[in-house]
Phi, psi and omega in degrees: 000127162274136161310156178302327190284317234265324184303307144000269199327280177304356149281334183269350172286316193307330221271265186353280158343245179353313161316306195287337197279326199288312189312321196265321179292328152308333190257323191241340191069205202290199170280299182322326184277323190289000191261313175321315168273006174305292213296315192311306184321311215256351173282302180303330163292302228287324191271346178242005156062243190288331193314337191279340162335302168252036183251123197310156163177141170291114190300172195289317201311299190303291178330287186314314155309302201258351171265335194109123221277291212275343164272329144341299194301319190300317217272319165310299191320286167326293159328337212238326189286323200288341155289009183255315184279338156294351156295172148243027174279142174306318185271121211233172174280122174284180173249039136309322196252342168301290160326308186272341154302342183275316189294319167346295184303282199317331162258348174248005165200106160283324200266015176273142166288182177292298184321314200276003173271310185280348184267298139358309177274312150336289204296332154316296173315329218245011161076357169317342178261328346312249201210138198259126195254285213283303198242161166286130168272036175042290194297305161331290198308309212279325174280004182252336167297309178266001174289314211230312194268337202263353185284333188287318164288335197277281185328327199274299183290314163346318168275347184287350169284247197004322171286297161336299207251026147265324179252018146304314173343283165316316167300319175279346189252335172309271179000290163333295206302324194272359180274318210268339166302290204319308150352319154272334171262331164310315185277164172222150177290183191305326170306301188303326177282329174277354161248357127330307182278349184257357165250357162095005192261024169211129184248104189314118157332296212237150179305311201282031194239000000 
């Protein structure tokens, strides 16, 4: 049975999901305007490479809810095949090792966005990680994934956090720096205070002061 708070809850995931689902269908349409707009998707990953890291795209989880597991699975799939055709090794991945490499993504890392699967796949073709020698390997593509792309998004961001809060820093001690100036110009010395108080325009807190 759910309790009331938890049903709560999973009613405001559901309504939020949904929202996100209407956000995508506005933006990409149905699955045909979304198969269509693929090419626009993967030239904007392409021009703008890690910038897509910190950029909003719909994660395969969010694709799935709203397109559907087996059109999604084609669309990884299709992806995974244009690495097949970019080799010139004899031996290529059938679509037994395809399938189960699309589902590898689709079920085990839901939360990668599109871009950055597709920026992923790029970084294949394009041999950064290195070069597919007798076959296309499966097993290859997947150590270059958690190895080579996901070591590489945890480094990028670590330094944009590190960078972020050197220059909160920086900010803060510029502050610093500009309250203890201002301060300064502000305050006055003892000749000026004491003739502030003989003209009466300060009246000392304290006797001895």
């Amino acid at each position: 049975m759910i309790r009331k708070n938890n049903a709560k809850h999973l009613t405001n995931e559901n309504q939020d999901l949904q929202n996100q689902i209407n956000e995508l269908y506005n933006k990409y349409g149905d699955c045909d305007k979304f198969a269509q707009k693929f090419e626009e998707i993967q030239r904007v990953v392409y021009a703008k490479k890690e910038q897509v890291f910190f950029e909003s795209s719909p994660s395969l989880r969010l694709l799935e809810e709203a397109y559907g597991y087996n059109f999604i699975l084609r669309i990884l799939s299709y992806q995974l095949i244009d690495i097949n055709t970019s080799t010139n090794v004899k031996l290529k991945m059938g679509t037994p090792q395809i399938k189960d490499l699309s589902v590898f993504f689709l079920s085990d890392f839901k939360d990668l966005k599109i871009s950055e699967f597709l920026l992923f796949i790029k970084y294949c073709k394009d041999a950064v990680y290195g070069s597919f020698y007798a076959q296309v390997d499966p097993h290859l593509i997947k150590s270059w994934f958690h190895n080579n792309f996901l070591a590489d998004r945890k480094d990028i961001f670590d330094n944009y956090r590190l960078q972020k809060y050197q220059q909160a820093e920086a900010e803060k001690k510029q502050k610093k720096e500009l309250e203890r100036e201002q301060w300064r110009k502000d305050s006055v010395t003892r000749q000026q205070y004491e003739e502030l108080v003989a003209k009466g325009l300060y009246k000392p807190r304290y006797k001895n002061e």
